[in-house]
Structure formats: C-alpha cells, structure tokens
matplotlib code that plots the C-alpha trace (Angstrom):
import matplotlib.pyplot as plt

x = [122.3, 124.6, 122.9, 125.0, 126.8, 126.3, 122.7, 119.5, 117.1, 114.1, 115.7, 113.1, 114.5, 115.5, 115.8, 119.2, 121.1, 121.9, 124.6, 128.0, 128.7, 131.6, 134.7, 138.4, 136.6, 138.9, 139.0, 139.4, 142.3, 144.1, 142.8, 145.2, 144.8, 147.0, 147.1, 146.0, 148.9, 148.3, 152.2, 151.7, 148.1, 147.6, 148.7, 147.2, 149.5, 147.7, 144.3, 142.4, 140.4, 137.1, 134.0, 131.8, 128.0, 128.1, 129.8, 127.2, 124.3, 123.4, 122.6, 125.6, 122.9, 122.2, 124.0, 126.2, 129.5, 130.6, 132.1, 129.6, 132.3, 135.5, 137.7, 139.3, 142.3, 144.7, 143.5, 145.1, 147.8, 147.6, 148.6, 145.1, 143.1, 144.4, 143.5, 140.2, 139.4, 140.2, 138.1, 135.1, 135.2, 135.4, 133.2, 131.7, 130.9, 129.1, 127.3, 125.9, 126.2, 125.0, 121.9, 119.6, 117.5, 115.3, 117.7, 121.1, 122.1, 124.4, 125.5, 127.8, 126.7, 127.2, 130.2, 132.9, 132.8, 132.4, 134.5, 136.8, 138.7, 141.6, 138.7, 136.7, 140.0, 140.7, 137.6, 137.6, 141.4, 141.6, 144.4, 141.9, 138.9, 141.6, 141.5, 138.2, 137.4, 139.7, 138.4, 135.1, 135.5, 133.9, 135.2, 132.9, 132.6, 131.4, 127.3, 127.6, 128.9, 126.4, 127.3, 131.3, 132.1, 129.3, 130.4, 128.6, 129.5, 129.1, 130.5, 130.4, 132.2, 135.1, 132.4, 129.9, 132.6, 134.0, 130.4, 129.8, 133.2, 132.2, 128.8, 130.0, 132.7, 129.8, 127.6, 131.1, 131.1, 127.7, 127.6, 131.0, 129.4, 126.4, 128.3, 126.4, 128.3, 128.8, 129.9, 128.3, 127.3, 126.6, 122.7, 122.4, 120.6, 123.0, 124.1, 122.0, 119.4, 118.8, 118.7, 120.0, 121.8, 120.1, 123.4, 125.2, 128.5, 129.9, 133.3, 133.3, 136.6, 137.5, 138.7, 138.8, 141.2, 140.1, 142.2, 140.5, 137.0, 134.9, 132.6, 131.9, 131.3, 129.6, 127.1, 125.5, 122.4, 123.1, 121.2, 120.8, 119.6, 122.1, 124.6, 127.8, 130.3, 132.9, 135.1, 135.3, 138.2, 140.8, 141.9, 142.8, 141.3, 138.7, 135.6, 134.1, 130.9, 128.1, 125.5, 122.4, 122.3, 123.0, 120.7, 123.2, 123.9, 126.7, 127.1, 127.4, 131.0, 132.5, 135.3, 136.0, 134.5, 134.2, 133.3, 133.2, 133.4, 133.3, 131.3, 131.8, 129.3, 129.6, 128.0, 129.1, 131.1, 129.5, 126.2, 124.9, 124.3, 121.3, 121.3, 119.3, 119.8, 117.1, 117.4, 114.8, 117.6, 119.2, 115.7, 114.9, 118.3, 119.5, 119.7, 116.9, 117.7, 121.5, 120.0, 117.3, 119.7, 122.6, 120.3, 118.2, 121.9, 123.3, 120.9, 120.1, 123.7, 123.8, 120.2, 122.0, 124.6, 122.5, 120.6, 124.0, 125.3, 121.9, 121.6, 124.9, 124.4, 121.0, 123.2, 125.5, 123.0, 121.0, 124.9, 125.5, 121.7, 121.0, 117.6, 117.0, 116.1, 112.3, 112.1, 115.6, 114.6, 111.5, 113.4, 115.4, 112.5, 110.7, 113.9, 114.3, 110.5, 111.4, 114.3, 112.9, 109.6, 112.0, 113.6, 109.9, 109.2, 112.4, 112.2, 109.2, 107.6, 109.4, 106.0, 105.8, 109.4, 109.6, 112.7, 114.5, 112.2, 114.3, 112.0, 114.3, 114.9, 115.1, 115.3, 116.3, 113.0, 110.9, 110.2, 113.3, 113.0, 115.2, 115.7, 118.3, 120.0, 123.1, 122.8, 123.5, 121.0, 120.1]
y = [139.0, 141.9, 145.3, 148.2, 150.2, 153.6, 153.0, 154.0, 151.0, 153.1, 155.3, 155.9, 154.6, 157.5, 160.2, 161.4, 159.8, 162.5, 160.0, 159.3, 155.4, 154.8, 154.9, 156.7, 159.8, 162.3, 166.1, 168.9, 170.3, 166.9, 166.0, 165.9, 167.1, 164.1, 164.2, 160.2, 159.2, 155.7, 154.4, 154.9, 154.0, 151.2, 148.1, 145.9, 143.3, 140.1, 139.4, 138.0, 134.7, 135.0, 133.3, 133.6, 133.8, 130.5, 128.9, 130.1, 128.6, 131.7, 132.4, 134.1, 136.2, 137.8, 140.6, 143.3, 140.9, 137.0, 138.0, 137.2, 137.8, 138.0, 136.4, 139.7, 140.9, 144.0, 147.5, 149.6, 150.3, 150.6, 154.5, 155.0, 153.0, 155.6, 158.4, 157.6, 156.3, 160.2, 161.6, 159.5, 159.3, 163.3, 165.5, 167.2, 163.3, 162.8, 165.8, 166.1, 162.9, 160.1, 158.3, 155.1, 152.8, 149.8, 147.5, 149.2, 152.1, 154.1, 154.9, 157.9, 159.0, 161.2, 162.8, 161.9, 165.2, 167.6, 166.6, 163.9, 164.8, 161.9, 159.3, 160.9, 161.2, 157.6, 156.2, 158.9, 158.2, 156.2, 153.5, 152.6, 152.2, 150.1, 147.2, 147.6, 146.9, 144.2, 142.5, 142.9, 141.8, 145.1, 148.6, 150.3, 153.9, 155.1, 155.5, 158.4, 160.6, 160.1, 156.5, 156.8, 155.4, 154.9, 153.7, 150.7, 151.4, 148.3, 148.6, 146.8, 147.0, 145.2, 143.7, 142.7, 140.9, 138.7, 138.0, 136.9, 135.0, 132.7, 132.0, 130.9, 128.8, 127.1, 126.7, 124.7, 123.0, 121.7, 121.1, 118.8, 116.8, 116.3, 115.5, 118.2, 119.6, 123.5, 126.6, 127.7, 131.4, 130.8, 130.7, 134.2, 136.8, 138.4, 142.4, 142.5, 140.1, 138.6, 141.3, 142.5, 146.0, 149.1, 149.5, 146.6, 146.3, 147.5, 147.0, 146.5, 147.7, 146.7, 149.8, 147.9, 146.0, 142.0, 140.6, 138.0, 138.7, 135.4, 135.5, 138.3, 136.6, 137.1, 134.7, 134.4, 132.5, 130.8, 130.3, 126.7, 128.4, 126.8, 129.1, 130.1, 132.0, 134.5, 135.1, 138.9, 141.0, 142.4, 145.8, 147.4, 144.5, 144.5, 142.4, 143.5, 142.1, 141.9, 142.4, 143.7, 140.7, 137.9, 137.9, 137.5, 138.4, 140.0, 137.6, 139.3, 139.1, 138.2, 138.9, 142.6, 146.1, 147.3, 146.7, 149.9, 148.8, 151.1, 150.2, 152.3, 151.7, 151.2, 150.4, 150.1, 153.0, 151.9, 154.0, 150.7, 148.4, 148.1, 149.9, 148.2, 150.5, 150.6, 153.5, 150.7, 150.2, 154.0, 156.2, 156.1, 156.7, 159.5, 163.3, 162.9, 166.4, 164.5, 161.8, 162.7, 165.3, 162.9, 160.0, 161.7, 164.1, 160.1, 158.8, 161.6, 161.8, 158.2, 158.9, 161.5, 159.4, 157.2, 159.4, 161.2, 158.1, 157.0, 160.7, 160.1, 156.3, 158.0, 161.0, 158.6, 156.8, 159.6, 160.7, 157.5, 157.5, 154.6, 154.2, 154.0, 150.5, 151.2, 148.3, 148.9, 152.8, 152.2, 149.1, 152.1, 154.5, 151.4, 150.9, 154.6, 154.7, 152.2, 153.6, 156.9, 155.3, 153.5, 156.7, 157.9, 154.8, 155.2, 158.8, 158.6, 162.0, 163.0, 163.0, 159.7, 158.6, 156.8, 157.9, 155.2, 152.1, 149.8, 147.5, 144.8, 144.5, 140.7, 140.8, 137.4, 136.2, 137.8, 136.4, 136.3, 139.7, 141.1, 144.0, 141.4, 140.0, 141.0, 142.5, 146.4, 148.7, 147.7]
z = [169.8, 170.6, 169.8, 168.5, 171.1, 170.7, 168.4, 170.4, 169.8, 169.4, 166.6, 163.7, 160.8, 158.3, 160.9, 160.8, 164.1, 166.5, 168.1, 166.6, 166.7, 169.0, 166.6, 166.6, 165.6, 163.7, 164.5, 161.9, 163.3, 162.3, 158.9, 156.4, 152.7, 150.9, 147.3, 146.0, 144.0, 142.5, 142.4, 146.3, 147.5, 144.9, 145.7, 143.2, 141.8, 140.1, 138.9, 141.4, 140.9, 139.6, 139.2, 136.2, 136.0, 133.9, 137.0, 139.3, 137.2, 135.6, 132.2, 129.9, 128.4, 132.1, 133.5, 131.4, 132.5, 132.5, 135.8, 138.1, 141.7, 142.6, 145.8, 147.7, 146.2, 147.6, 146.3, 148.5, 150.8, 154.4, 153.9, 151.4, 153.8, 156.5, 154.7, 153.3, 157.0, 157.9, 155.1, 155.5, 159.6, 159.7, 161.8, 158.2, 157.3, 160.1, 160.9, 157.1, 155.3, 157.9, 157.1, 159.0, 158.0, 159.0, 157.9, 159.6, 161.9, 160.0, 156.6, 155.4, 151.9, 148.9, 151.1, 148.4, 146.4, 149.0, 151.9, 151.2, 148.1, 148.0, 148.5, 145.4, 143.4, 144.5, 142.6, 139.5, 138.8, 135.6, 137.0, 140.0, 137.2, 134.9, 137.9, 138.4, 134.9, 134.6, 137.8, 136.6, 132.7, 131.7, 131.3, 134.0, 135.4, 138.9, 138.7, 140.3, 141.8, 145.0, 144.8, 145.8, 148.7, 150.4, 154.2, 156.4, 159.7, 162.4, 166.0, 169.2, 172.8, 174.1, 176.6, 173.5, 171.0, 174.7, 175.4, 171.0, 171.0, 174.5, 173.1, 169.4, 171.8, 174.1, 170.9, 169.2, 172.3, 172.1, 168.9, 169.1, 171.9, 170.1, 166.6, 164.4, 161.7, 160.4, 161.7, 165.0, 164.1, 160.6, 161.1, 162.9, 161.9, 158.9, 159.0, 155.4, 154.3, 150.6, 148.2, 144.9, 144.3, 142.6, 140.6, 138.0, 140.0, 143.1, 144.7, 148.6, 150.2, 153.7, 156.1, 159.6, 161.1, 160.7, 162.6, 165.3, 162.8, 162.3, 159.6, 157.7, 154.2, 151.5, 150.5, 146.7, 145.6, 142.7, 139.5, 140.8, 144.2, 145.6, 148.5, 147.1, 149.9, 149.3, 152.3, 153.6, 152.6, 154.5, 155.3, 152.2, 149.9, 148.0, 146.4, 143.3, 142.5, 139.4, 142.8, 140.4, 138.9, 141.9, 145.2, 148.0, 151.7, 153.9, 157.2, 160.3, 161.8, 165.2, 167.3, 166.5, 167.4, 164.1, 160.7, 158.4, 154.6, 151.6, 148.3, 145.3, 142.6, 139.0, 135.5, 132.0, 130.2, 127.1, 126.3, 123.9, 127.1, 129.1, 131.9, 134.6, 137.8, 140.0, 143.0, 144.8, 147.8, 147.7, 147.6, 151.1, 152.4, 150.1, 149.4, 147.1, 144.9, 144.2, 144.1, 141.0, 139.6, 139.0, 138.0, 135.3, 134.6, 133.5, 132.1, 129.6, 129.0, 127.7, 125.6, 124.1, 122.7, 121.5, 119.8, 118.1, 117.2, 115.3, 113.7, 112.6, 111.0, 109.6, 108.1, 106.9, 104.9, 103.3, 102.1, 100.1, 99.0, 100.9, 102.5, 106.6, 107.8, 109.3, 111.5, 113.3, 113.6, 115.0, 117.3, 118.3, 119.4, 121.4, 123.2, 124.1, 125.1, 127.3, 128.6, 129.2, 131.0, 133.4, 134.4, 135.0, 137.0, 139.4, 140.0, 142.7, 143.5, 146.5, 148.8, 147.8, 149.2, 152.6, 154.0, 155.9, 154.9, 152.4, 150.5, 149.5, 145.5, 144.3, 140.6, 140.2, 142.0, 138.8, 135.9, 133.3, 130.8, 128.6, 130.6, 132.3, 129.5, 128.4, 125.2, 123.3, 121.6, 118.4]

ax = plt.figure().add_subplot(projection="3d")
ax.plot(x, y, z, "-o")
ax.set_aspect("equal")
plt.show()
C-alpha cells in the first residue's frame, strides 16, 4: 500500500507533526479576508435524495432523525471552496491547529474561530444551517464551535497514485482472466475503519479536485448488517450524515494526490432531545481546555432550559391552583441525573487522556437503550 508522502512512519501518534503534508500551501502575505455572502458561495439548488433509517433496517425510534444519509448534493461554489481551502491550508492552521493520531496523519482542528473567519461564518450563517436541516430532516446547530470544520488531510506523489492506478489495472486484469467479480481495490485497507461519530450528525464537504479519484465512498452498515455505499462527493458537494447512529467507513481513494474533506458537526437545536454525544473519537486529538469548556458550556446551556421551561410549567400550575404531577417531576430529575452523570462520564480527567490513541466508538454493537431512541424529555 502507498504510505503518505510527506508523513514520517515512525511519528508517535498525538505528537503534533513537525512536517507539513505536501500540499499548495498558502502564505500570509496572500490570504484574502472575503466576506461569506450566501447568494454567492451557496450553490444549493434541490433536495438531494435521501435515505431513511427505516430504509437501512434501523429502528424509527433510533437516532434524533428519520434521515439516516444523504447522496452528495452541491453546497458550495468553486469560489467558497477556494476560500475556505485558503483559510484552513494557512501557515496559522498549520503551525497551531494540526493534530495525529493512530488512525491518520493529519487533522486541522478547532481553527474555525480564530483564523479562518469566512469558513466559521460559512457554518454559523443561518441559510447554510437552513439546508443542512432540511437535508437532514431536523433543525440542527453546529456542536461546537471546536467541531467546525474539522479538515482530513490525505496526500500522495505523482509517482505513488501511477504506481496505485497500474496495480488496481493488473489486479482488473487478473481478475477478468480469472472471471471473479467486484471492484479491484474495494478490499484495501480503508482511510477510517468501522466506527460511529461522537456527534449526531455531521456534514462531509469535499475541497479537492476528484477528478481521475477511484473510490472514495462511504460505506454504512445497516441494521440488517448488511453494506450500504454512498459514493464520495465532489469538490464543493457535500454528504450529510446521521453518523452517531450508523457504523460506517470512508474507503480509501485512488488516482489522485489529494483528498482534504471538511466535516462540520451538528446536533439538534431543540433542548427536549436526547443528546447522545460522546467526545470517545475527539478526546485524544483535541485542545482539551476547548474541548471541556465548550462541552460542559452546551450542555449546561441546554440543562438550563430545561430546567426554565419546567419552573415555568410548575409556576404555571401553582397559578391556576393546580397540583404538580410527582411522577413526571421526579421522571424529570432522573433524566437530568442522567444527563448530568454522562457529562461526568465524558469529561475524563485530563491525566487520564491518551493523546493521539482513538479507541473506536461502535454504539450500534451495544445492547439497544434508550439513550438511542429518538424520543424528547418528558
């Protein structure tokens, strides 16, 4: 298999890479401030098609959506994808935001809000949100603000993607002669293995050039456990995906020297559904003071709500001399027990936090709990 030109081998995972990986980098002299305007760095025109969690063999009552995937649709125009590439690629990105692992080389996180201003305004502005929700079949916000664009960064040489491409051929070959069926590289080893996302949704925007790219799918496990695949997007186009709640796997591409994708996060606006995030798959690979600080800062927010809207109902009540329902109160401190301890459980001490090791999350191989289903607070 190729390795990653430009990635030392030997690199511990988690130490900050003191390589760059060989892109177009972008200097500061020539970054440009532009101002994201939707009516000219949207280019969303029709709902793309969809596929529900029913249709996958999953339950209706799992997940916090019916919309279990979508097939890539056009987000942006070439213009955004120009400018966020200039943003995210920049120097400051690099030097302060770039993050490995033991499952991949190089990410570029929790950059948005302090050096790439379009790209955050790009994911706060409500008419980019608006698609999203509609794509998604839920009205969702970003989970963060640590959790906008985050950047997978995958490159190869000229010499590399020749030397992929003639082996996939010879393998066709073969396989022709030998009147086996299936793709030849479908079996390789893929750029992420089985897993499920710490967040409810996420939408996967493509900033390379696919042109000439093989592969590059994503695939699904179904509730059937059967494989499900959603082909990659292309530049500017986007996937949006319910990835909490559905194992699944990118595929590793072919015939190109870079893959950089962008996935934004999201969960529900509403502070009466579950929240299942899990920081499981973002821990090891994250400032961990933004990280905690914007997790708990959520999550409190949304208590609070819940809490105002139940003094309210209770208020309500004692004004029309109308007595408090005991079981559904005390229903409504379990939950927020629960709630509360799950924080607890998710916010590891930091001595405790193994920077760089990933310990794949796969919800959907535990037992079924209603943590999962799809339901509001009582």
């Amino acid at each position: 298999m190729a390795k990653t030109v430009g990635i030392s081998q030997d690199v511990e995972a988690g130490i900050k890479p003191s390589y760059t990986p060989i892109i177009s980098r972008v200097h500061r002299s020539n970054l440009k401030h532009d101002v994201f305007t939707p009516s000219k760095h949207l280019a969303f025109k029709e709902m793309p098609k969809v596929h529900t969690m029913k249709e996958l063999g999953f339950s209706e009552t799992i997940g916090v959506s019916p919309i279990a995937v979508s097939e890539p649709f056009q987000l942006f125009t070439d213009e955004a994808v120009m400018q966020m590439r200039r943003e995210a690629l920049s120097p400051d990105v690099f030097e302060n935001c770039q993050y490995s692992s033991n499952l991949a080389h190089c990410y570029l996180r929790g950059f948005a809000n302090k050096y790439a201003p379009f790209v955050y305004d790009v994911w706060k502005n409500p008419e980019t949100l608006a698609i999203i929700s509609k794509v998604a079949g839920i009205d969702l916000v970003p989970e963060m603000d640590l959790e906008i664009a985050h950047i997978n960064i995958s490159v190869k040489s000229e010499e590399e993607k020749k030397e992929e491409l003639e082996a996939v051929a010879e393998r066709a070959n073969f396989e022709a002669d030998e009147g086996i069926g299936g793709c030849p590289w479908e079996d390789d080893k893929p750029i992420v293995g089985w897993h499920t996302d710490s967040y409810p949704f996420v939408c996967v925007t493509m900033l390379s050039d696919c042109t000439g790219m093989i592969g590059g799918e994503t695939a699904l496990r179904t509730g059937n456990g059967d494989i499900m695949k959603v082909r990659g997007p292309q530049m500017g186009c986007a996937v949006v995906l319910q990835g909490r709640y559905i194992e699944h796997e990118a595929l590793r591409t072919l015939g190109t020297t870079e893959r950089i994708t962008m996935v934004t996060s999201f969960r529900p606006r509403d502070p009466l559904l579950k929240d299942d995030t899990v920081l499981t798959t973002v821990r090891p690979i994250s400032n961990i003071k933004d990280l905690y600080n914007q997790f708990a800062e959520y999550r409190l927010q949304i208590l609070e709500e819940r809490v105002r809207m139940q003094l309210k109902e209770i208020r309500d009540l004692s004004a029309a001399d109308r007595r408090v329902a005991t079981k559904k109160l005390k229903r409504f401190f379990k939950e927020q027990e629960d709630f509360l301890a799950h924080m607890n459980r998710e916010m590891v001490d930091d001595e405790d936090v193994v920077v760089g090791n990933i310990q794949q999350d796969l919800i959907m191989s535990k037992n079924p709990s209603e943590s999962r289903k799809r339901q509001r607070v009582a």
